[in-house]
Every structure is written in C-alpha cells, then in structure tokens.
C-alpha positions in Angstrom: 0.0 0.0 0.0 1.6 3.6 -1.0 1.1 6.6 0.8 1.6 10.0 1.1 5.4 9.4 2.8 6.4 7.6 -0.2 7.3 10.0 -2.0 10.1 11.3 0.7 13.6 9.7 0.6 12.9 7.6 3.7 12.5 4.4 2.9 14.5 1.7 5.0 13.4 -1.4 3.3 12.5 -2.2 -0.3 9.1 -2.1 1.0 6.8 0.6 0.8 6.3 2.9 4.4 3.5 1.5 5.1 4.6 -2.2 5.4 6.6 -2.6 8.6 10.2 -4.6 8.4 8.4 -6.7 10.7 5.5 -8.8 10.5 5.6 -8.6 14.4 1.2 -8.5 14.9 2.8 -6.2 18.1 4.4 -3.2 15.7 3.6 0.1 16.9 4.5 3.6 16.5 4.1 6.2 19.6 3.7 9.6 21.0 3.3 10.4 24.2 3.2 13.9 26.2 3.1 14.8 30.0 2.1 17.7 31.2 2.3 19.3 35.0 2.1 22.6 36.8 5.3 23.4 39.1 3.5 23.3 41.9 1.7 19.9 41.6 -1.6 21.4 41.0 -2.8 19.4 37.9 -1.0 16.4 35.4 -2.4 15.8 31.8 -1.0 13.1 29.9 -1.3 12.6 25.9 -1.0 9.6 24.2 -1.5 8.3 20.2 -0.2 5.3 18.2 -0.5 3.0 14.8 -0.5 -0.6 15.2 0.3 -0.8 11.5 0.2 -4.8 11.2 -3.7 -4.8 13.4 -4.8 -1.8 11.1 -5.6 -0.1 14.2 -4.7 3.7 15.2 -5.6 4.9 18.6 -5.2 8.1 21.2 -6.1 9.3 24.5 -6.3 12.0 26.6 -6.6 12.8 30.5 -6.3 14.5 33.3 -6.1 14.8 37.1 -6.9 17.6 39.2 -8.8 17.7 42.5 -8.0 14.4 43.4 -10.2 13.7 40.5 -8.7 12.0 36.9 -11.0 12.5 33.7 -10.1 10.4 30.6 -11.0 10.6 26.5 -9.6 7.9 24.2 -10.8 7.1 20.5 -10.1 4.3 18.3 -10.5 3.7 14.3 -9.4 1.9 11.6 -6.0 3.0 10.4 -5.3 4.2 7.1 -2.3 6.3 5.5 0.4 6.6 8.1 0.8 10.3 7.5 -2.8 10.7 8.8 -2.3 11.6 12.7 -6.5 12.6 13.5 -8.1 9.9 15.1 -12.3 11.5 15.4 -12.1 14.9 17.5 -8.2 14.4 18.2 -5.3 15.4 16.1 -1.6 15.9 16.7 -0.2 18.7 14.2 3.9 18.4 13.9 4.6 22.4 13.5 8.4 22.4 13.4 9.4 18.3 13.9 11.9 18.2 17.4 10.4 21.4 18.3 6.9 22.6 18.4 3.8 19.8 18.5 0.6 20.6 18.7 -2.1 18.7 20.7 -6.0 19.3 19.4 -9.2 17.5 20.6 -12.7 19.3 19.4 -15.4 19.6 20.8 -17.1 16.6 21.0 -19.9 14.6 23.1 -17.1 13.5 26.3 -16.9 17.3 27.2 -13.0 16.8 26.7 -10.9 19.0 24.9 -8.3 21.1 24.5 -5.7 23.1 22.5 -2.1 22.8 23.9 1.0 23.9 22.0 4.4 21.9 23.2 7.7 23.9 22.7 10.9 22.5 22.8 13.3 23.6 26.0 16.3 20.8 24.9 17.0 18.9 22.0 16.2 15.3 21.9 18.3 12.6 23.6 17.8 9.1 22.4 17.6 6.4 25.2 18.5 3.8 23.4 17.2 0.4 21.5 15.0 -1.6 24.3 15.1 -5.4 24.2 13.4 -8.4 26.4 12.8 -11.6 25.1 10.6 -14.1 27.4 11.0 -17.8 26.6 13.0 -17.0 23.6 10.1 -15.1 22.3 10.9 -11.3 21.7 8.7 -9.4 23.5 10.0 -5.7 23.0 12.6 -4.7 21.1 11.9 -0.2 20.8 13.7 2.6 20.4 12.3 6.1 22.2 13.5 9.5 22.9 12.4 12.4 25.2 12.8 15.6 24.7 12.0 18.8 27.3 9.8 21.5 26.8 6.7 23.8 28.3 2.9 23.6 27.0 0.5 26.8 26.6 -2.7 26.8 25.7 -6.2 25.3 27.4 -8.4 22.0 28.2 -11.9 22.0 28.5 -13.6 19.2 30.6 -16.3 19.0 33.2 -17.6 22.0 32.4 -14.5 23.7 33.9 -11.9 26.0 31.0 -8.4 25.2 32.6 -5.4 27.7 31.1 -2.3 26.5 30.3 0.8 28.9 30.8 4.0 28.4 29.5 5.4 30.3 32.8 4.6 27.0 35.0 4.0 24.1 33.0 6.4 21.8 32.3 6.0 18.8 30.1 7.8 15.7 28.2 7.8 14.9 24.6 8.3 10.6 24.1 8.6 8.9 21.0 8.7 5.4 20.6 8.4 2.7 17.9 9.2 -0.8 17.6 7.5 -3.6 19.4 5.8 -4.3 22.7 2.8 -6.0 23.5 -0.6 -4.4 22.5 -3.8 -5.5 22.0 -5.6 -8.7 22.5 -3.5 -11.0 24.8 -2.5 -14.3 23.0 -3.7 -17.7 23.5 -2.1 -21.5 23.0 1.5 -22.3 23.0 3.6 -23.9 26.1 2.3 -22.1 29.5 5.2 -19.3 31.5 7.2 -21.1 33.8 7.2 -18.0 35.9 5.3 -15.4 36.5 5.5 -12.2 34.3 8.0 -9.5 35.3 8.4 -5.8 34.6 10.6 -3.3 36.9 10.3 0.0 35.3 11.7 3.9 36.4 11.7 6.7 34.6 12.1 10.3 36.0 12.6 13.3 33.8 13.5 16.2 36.1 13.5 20.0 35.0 15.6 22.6 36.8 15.9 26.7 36.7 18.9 25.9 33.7 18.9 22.1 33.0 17.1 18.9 32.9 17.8 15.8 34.1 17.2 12.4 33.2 16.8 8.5 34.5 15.5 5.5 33.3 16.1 2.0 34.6 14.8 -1.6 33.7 15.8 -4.1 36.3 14.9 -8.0 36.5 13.8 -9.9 39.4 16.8 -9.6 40.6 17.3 -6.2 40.6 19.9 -6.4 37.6 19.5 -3.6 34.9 18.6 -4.7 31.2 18.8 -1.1 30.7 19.9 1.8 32.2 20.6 5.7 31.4 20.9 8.8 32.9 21.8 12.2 31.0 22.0 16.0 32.2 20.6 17.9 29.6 20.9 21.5 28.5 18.2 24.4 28.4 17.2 26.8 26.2 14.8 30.0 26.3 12.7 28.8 23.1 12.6 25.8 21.0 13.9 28.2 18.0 17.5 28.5 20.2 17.8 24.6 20.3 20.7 23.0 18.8 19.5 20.5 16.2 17.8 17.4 16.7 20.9 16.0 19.5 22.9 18.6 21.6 26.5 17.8 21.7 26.5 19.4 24.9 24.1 16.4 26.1 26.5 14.5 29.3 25.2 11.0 29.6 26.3 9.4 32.7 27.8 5.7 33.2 24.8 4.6 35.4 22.0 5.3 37.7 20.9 4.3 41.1 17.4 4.4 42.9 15.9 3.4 46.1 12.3 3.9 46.7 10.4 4.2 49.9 6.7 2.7 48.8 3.8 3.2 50.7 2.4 0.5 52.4 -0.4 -1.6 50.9 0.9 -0.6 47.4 3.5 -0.3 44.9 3.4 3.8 44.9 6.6 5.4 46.0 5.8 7.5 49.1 9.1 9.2 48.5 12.0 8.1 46.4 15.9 9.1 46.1 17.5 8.8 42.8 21.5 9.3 41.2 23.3 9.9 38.1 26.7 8.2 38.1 29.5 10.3 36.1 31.6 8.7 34.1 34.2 10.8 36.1 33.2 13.0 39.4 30.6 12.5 41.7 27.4 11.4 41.2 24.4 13.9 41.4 22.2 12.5 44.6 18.4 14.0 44.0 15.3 13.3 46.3 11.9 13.1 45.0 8.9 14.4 46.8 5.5 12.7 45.0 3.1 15.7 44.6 0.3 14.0 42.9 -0.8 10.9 40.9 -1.9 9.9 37.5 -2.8 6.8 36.2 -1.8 5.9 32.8 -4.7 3.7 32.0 -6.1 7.3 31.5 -4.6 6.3 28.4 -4.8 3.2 27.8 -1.7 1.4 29.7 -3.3 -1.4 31.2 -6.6 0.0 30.7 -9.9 -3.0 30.7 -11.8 -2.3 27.5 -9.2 0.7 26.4 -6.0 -1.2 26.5 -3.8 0.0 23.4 -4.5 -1.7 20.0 -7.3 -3.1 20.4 -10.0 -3.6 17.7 -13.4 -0.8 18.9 -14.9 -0.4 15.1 -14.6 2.0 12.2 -14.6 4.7 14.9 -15.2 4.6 18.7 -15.2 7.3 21.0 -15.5 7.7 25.1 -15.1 9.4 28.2 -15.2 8.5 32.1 -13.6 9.8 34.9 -13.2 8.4 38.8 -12.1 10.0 42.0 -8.7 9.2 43.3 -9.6 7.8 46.5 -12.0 5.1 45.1 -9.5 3.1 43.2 -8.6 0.0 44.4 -4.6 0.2 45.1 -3.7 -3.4 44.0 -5.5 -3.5 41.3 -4.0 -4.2 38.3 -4.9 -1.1 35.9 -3.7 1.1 38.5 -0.3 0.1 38.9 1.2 1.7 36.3 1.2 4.8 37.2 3.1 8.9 37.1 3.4 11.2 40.6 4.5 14.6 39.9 7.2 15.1 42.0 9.3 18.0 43.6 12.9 17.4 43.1 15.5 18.7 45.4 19.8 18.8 45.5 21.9 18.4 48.5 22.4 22.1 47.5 18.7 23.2 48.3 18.3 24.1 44.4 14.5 22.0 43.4 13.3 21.1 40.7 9.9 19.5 39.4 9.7 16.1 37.1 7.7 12.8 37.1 8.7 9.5 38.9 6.8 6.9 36.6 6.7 3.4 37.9 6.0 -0.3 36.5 6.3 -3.1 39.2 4.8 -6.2 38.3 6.1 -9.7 39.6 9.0 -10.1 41.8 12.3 -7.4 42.8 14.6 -8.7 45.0 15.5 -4.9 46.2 12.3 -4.3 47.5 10.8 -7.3 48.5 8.2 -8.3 46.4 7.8 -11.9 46.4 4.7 -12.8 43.8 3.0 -10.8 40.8 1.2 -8.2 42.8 1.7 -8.2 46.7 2.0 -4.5 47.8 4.4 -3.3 50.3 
C-alpha cells in the first residue's frame, strides 16, 4: 500500500512505508506527552499510536486535578500513516523536534483542548530496548524524550483550565518498535514464571537544565537497561541545537531506592543518582506531589487497552475520583506522581517518577505478581 510518505527519501526497506520490516502482529509507533504545573496542581498526559500490522490507530487523553482524573480515548481503523487525526483528536507536527501541537474538538465526552508543546532541549535518544521471554521477543523499541513547556487550554467537566508556559512543564516521548498491544495471545507452552516488569523513569526539570533517568531491572534487581543524562536548556525551541545537543552529558549509570507506601507499589518518597563517568554522582530526592494513572490512556486499561479492535470509529469518556481506586488493582499500577525534586544544595526542581512493578524485585521485596508493600 503507498502513501503520502512515499514520496520522501525515507524508505529503510525495499518495502513501501507503510509495510513494517516486521511482520511482528505487536508493531507500533508512539507519541506520548506529559504535562504538569510546578506546583503539583494538575498532570495531563497525551497519548496516540498506529498498530500498523492490526490496522488499528488509537489516542487518548486525560487529566487529574482535585483528586479527580478524567479520561477521552478514541479508536478507528487505520489508514495512510501520514494521517495523525483519530475522530475529534489530532496531533499537528509544526516544526518536527520542536513545536507539537495537541487538538481534541469539541465533542460529546466534554474533553478538549488546545495545547501547544515547545521544545526547551533537544532530543536525547535512550536507546534500543530489548526483552525476550521464553526465547520469544517481546519488546525490542527505540524512544526519545525531549523537554519542553505547554500553553494553551483544556476543557472538561464544564470547567476551561489555562495552560501557561510560565509554569507548565512537560515531556515529549517517542517510541516505535514492538511491545505487547492489544488482544492478549492464546495457546502455545504455559510461562514457567510469573510475568516481570521493573520500570523507572524520571525526567527532572531545573531553573537551567534537565535531568534524566530511566532504569529496567529483573527480578533480581539487575538492569537490562539503564541511562541517565543531564541535559541542557534553552529560552525557546527556536535556540535549540539541532535534533541532539553535543553538549548532552550521559552518565555511566544510575541508582534508585524507593520508599513505597504500604499496601501498594506507589513510592511514598523516592531518592534517585546519576553516576558520572568521572566526578561525583548527582544525589536527587523526589517528593511525590500528585498521581496519575496511565490507563487514563490506555496502559493497562480494561476495554481501552492499546490496539485493540473498537470499530470503524469509537469514541468515550469517564472519569473516577482518586480515593476510590482500588490500590492493588492491576490497571492502577502503572502509574506517574508529579514530584518535587531537590539537591543536596537546596536548588529543586519539578519532574515525574513513573513506575511499573509487576512480579518479583529482589530490592524491594516483592515476592509474587502483585503483593503490595
């Protein structure tokens, strides 16, 4: 199938775009956005991918606020891979590595907004992501964040909520490769163990630099992969060097320890380090502010779960209040906290401590697929 990006010099197989190098039923192709205020006050998250070899594109949008989290996600049959609308949502690349544009119209959840995402750093590229389970290759990704602030406004509840550049932070990820999405498979020889995912990842802004972690660990506690990186700033996404910044120090590796609360697996507070290659590390302590929960969406979500087949076109809203989730359950596990940073110096900062902890971690004790702290 041509399409639209055929006629670009971009091609990396003899295939057309639009057929993946794999035939991997678990291709995808992400963007993802956060969104905070510096003082805790409110997260949004923004998510939107093609599952090119399930036909399937999907978004979602949501947001917490008031100990409150309201969610939109949509679904419909994908089509040419340049076309990034999916019903009433639409991202709009205005300057690619620099200015992205989030859209949802007005529509029958009472979400919506119109948010504009400017680059503070360049991009820094994590690095290929690879786990295979019973010799069977269950993610194998490339992703990279990149810094920035949002303007601009949601709508939802009834309630117009502005979005000022002067205090909200946000993060830019893009991934593609595979993972597991949509419907779970069937047959085949059973797991001999149960399933495992140790997951950290904390992007930290400061007054004149960023910071950033990101850790998977075993059941042992031993990193698959690891990376840390201080990045710097700039006033506007026009004074950015380039897609990387040679300027970009990526350390030799990262440390965490994590103080949960009890009855879950939500850090209560949580102390992080970059590891020079040379010098001393850079200590940072993390104070949660507030919680989201990515099934807002679609991580882990019930009947919203990423790539899954809803029809032609499918559109929905709900929303809960915080303090009637159940903690152990499983679509709330996977989850963001807004966080205040802070030096040894006194200098803070304000990021996001996202966490994944399913099945056992030596490190912090857990001993079966979900027991809490």
């Amino acid at each position: 199938m041509l399409s639209r990006f055929d006629d670009y010099p971009i091609h990396q197989t003899a295939e057309p775009v639009a057929h993946t190098a794999s035939s991997d039923r678990n291709a995808y192709d992400r963007y993802w956005f956060n969104g905070y205020a510096d003082d805790g006050e409110f997260y949004f998250g923004v998510g939107m991918a093609v599952y090119p070899n399930r036909g399937i594109i999907d978004c979602g949008f949501s947001i917490v606020r008031g100990g409150e989290q309201h969610a939109f996600h949509a679904s419909r049959r994908a089509g040419d891979p340049s076309d990034t609308t999916c019903g009433p949502f639409r991202i709009v690349i205005e300057e690619p590595m620099r200015r992205v544009r989030v859209v949802i119209d007005d529509n029958e959840t009472g979400i919506a907004c119109d948010l504009l995402f400017d680059a503070r750093t360049a991009c820094i590229e994590e690095g290929r992501q690879t786990t295979r389970v019973n010799n069977r290759l269950m993610m194998d990704a490339t992703r990279f964040a990149q810094f920035g602030r949002w303007q601009g406004e949601i709508r939802y509840a009834g309630r117009r909520l502005p979005v000022e550049s002067a205090r909200v932070y946000g993060t830019k990820d893009r991934s593609w490769g595979i993972r597991p999405v949509g419907e779970p498979e069937s047959g085949g020889a059973p797991n001999r163990r149960l399933p495992q995912v140790f997951f950290l990842w904390a992007p930290i802004q400061w007054k004149d630099r960023c910071t950033h972690f990101i850790v998977f660990e075993d059941q042992t506690g031993t990193p698959w992969h690891a990376g840390g990186m201080i990045v710097p700033t700039y006033a506007s996404s026009e004074k950015v060097p380039g897609v990387e910044d040679p300027k970009i120090e990526h350390m030799a590796s990262v440390e965490h320890d994590i103080t949960y609360i009890p009855g879950t697996r939500r850090a209560r507070k949580a102390k992080i380090a970059l590891v020079p290659k040379e010098g001393s590390k850079l200590e940072i302590a993390l104070e949660p502010l507030i919680c989201f929960r990515m099934k807002g969406i679609g991580y882990t979500h019930p009947t919203w779960g990423h790539g899954l087949w809803k029809g032609e076109l499918a559109v929905a809203g709900e929303s809960w209040k915080e303090d009637s989730l159940a903690p152990m359950a499983l679509e709330n596990q996977h989850i963001q906290q807004v966080v205040r940073a802070t030096l040894p110096s006194g200098e803070t900062g304000v990021g996001v401590l996202e966490q994944i902890a399913f099945g056992t971690h030596a490190k912090y004790g857990f001993k079966e697929f979900l027991d809490p702290a």
